[in-house]
N, C-alpha and C positions, 0 to 999 in steps of 0.2 A: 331503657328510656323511661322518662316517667309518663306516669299512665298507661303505657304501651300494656298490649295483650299478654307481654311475657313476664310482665310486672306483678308480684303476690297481689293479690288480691287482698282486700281490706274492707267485712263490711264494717259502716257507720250505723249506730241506731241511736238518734240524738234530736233533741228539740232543735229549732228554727232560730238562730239568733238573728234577725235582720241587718246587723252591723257588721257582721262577721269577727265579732272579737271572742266568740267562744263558741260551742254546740256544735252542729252539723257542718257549719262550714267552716269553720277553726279543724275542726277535726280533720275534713277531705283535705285541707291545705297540709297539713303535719305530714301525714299518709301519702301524698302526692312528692315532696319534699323528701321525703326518707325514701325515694322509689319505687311507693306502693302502688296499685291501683283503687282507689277509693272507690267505693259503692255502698248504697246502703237507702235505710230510708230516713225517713222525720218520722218523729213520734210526736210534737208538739208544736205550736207555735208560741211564742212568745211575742211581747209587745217589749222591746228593749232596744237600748241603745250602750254605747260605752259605758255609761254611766250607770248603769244598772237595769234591774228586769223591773218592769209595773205591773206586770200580771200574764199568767200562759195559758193553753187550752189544751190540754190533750186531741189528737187526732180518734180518729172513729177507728176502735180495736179491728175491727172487723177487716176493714180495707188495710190497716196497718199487719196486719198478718195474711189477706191477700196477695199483697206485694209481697212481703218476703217469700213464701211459697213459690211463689213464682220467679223470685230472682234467684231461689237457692235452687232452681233446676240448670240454672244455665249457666253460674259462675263458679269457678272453682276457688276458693279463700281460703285464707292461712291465719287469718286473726280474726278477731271481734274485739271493736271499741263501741261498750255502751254509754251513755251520757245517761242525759232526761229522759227517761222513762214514760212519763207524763199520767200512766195510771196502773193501777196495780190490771186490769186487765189485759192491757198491752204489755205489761208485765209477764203475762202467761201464756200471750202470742209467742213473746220472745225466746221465753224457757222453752218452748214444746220446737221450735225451730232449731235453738241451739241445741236440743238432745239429739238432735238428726247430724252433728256435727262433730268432730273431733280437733277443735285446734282453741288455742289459747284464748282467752276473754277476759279485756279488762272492762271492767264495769267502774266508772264516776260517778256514785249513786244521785248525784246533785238534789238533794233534797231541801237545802240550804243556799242558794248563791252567796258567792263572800262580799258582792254590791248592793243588797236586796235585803229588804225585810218576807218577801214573797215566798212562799212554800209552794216549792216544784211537784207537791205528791200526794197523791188521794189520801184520804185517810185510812183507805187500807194499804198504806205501805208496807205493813206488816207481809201482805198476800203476796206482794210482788218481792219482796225477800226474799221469801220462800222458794219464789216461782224462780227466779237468776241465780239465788246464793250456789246450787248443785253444780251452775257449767260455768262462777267463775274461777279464773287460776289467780286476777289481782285486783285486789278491792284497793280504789283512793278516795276518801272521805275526807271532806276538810274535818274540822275540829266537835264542830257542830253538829255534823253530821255522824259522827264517831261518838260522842254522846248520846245522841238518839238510837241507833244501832245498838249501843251497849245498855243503856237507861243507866249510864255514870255520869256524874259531871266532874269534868275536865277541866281545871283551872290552871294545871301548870307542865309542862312539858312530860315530867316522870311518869304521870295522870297517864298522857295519852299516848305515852310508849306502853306502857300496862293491857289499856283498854283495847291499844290494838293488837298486843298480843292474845288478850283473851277471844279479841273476833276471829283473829287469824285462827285458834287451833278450833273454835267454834265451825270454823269454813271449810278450814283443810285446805286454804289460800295465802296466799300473800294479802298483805296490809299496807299500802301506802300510805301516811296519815299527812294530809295536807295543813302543815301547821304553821304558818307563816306569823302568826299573830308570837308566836313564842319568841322569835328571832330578831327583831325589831326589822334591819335590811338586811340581815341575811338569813336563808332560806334553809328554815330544821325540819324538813319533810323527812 
């Protein structure tokens, strides 16, 4: 049953969309939906609606790696979805908890929203790269995001088949490249 105790577990480690059209609670709902059990925590809030993000805060690292410590004593989980980050320290919560772990991790670095002029991520981004790239198995970057990651710019599809092969063997992961801009309505992820 869904959510049920005998449900895989799934944690979420994801900003606060108030709308629910994407982040922590977009994500519980997918998870829930496929028969998971979601759990997890927020790493940010956001100030956002449908129409896009105005601006986020990252949560206090501290207590954000509080909570997981203590959730990872009591749940037994079989994946990890990361979103929003919200700072390269909570970045570092994340890694040193997921090296206590053994199961799959997709990470949606969201550094970029595809509604938003607003940058999701401290400017050590770099640190927190670092700190997730080791325990993830699949990286999804939009396009933008895959430029940054690579320091290439990406103008045409070929571009960002390339760039995310070179992250990919960079990772020792998977590469999702979130490219909708290349397709007009239909979807060349």
């Amino acid at each position: 049953a869904i959510g049920s105790s005998a449900a895989p577990g799934v944690l979420i480690c994801a900003g606060l969309d108030p709308s629910g059209s994407a982040g922590f609670l977009a994500d519980a709902q997918v998870v829930a939906k496929l028969g998971g059990r979601p759990a997890g925590v927020v790493t940010a809030l956001t100030v956002q609606n449908t129409t896009g993000v105005i601006s986020a805060r990252a949560l206090d690292p501290a207590y954000v790696r509080e909570q997981l410590e203590f959730l990872l004593n009591d749940l037994e989980l079989r994946a990890v979805k990361i979103g929003m980050v919200g700072s390269s320290a909570i970045a570092r919560a994340l890694g040193a908890a997921l090296g206590l772990m053994k199961v799959p991790v997709v990470w949606d670095p969201l550094l970029y929203p595809s509604r938003s002029d607003v940058a999701l991520a401290d400017s050590l981004f770099g640190e927190a790269f670092e700190a997730l790239a080791p325990r993830v198995t699949l990286l999804t970057p939009n396009v933008q995001e895959l430029a940054f990651l690579t320091g290439r710019r990406i103008g045409r599809l070929d571009a960002a088949i390339d760039a995310a092969a070179m992250l990919a063997a960079r990772l020792g992961a998977a590469v999702l490249v979130k490219a909708g801009e290349f397709g007009g309505d239909a979807s060349v992820d």
